[in-house]
C-alpha positions as CSV (number, residue, x, y, z in Angstrom):
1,X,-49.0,24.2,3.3
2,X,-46.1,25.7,5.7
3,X,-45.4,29.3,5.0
4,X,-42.9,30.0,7.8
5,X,-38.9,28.3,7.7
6,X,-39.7,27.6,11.8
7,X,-42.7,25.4,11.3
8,X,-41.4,23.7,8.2
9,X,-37.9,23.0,10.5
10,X,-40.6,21.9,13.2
11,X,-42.3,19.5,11.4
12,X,-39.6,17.7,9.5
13,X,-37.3,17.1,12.4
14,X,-40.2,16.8,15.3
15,X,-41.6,13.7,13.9
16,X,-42.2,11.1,13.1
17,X,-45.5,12.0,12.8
18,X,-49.1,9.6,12.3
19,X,-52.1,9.7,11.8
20,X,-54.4,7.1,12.7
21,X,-51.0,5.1,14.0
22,X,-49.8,5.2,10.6
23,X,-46.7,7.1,10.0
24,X,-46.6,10.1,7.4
25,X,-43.3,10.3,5.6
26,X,-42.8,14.0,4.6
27,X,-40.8,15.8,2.2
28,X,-39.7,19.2,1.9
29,X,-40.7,20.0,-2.0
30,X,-37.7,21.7,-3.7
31,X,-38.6,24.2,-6.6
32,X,-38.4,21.8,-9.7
33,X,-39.0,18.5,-7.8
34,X,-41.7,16.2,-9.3
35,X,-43.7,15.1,-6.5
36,X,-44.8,11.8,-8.0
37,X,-41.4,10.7,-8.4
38,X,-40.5,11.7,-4.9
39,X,-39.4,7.8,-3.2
40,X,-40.7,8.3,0.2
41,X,-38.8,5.4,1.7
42,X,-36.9,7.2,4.7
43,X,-38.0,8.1,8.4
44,X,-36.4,9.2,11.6
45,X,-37.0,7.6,14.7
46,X,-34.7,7.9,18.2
47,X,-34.2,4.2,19.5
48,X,-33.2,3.9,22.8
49,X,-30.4,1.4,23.4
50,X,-30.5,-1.3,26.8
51,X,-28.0,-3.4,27.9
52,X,-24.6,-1.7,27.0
53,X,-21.9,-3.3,28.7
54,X,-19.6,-0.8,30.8
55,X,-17.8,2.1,28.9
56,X,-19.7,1.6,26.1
57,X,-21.4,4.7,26.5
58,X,-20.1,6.6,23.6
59,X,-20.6,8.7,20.1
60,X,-18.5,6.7,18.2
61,X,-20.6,3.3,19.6
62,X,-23.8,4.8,19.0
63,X,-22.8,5.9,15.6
64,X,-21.8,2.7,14.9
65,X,-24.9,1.2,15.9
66,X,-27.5,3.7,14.6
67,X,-25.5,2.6,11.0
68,X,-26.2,-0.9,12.1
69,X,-30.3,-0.4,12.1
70,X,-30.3,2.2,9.7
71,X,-28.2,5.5,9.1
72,X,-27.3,7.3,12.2
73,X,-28.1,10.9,12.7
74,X,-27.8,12.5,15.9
75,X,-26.9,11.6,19.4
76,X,-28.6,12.6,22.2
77,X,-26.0,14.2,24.6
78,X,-28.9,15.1,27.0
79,X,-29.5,11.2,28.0
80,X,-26.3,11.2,29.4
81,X,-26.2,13.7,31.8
82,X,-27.9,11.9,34.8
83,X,-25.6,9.7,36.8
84,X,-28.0,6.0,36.2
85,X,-28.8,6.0,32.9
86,X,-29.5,2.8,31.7
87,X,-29.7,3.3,27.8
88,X,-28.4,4.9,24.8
89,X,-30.1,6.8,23.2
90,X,-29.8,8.1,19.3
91,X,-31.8,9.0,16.2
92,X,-31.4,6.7,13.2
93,X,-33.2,7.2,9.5
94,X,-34.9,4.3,8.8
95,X,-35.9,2.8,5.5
96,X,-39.8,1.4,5.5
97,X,-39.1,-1.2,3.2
98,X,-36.9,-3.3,5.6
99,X,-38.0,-5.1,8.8
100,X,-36.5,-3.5,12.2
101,X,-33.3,-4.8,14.3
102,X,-34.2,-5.7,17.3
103,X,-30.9,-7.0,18.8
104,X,-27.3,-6.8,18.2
105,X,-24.5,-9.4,19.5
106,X,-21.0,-6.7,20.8
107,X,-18.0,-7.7,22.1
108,X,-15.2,-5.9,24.4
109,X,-11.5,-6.4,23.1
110,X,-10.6,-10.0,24.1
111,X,-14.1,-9.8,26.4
112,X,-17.3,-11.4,26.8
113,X,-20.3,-11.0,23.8
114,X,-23.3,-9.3,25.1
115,X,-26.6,-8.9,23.7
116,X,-27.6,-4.9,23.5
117,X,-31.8,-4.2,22.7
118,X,-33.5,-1.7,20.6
119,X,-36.3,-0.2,21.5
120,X,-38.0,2.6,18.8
121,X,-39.8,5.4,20.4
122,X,-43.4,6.3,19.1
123,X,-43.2,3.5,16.8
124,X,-46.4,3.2,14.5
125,X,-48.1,-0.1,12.7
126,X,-46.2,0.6,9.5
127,X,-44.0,-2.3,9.6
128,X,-46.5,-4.5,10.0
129,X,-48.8,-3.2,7.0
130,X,-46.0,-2.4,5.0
131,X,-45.5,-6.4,4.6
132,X,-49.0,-7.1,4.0
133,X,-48.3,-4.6,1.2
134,X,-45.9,-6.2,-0.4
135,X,-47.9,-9.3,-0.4
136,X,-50.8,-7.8,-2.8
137,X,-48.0,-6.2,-5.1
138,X,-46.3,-9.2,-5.6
């Protein structure tokens, strides 16, 4: 149990936490909330984004992307302050049940396609168990 508002604000925005490699997905209990029928579907991971073209560089890009792998959440101002950064980089809420973008074709206005990556940081094994589950279920 967390007693104090700064460790429960801690722990639900610090993660994604594991254990084992496996990732926990938490949620706050509200007064009423049945935890049984809590779907614990949902987790927050920052991606990092390679291979922007030019001027792509944006909030309104990453936005648009983080809602392309999942729901976007925040941007992270701070990767942009140095003067060679080489990747985006925002937080996007993921759902466990479906397999992770790796790659996404963008175009400039009357430009050239180019292939941006995504790369998850502290990424667990649950993907890959999560599939297996759904194997013995079904």
């Amino acid at each position: 149990m967390i007693f104090h508002s700064v460790d429960l604000k801690r722990v639900l925005e610090g993660g994604p936490w594991t254990y084992d490699n496996h990732v926990l997905l938490l949620h706050h209990l509200k007064l009423g909330e049945i935890p049984n029928q809590i779907p614990l579907f949902h987790v927050d991971y920052w991606v990092q984004i390679y291979d922007l073209p030019v001027g792509f560089m944006f909030v309104n890009v990453g936005k648009q992307l983080g809602n392309f792998i999942g729901e976007f959440v925040e941007y992270d101002d701070n990767n942009n302050s140095g003067l060679w950064r080489n990747f985006m980089r925002i937080k996007v809420r993921l759902d466990v049940r479906n397999p992770l973008k790796q790659w996404k074709k963008i175009r400039r206005m009357g430009g050239e396609w180019s292939l941006v990556k995504f790369k998850y940081e502290r990424l667990s094994n649950f993907c890959l168990w999560l599939i297996g589950a759904y194997r013995l279920i079904l």
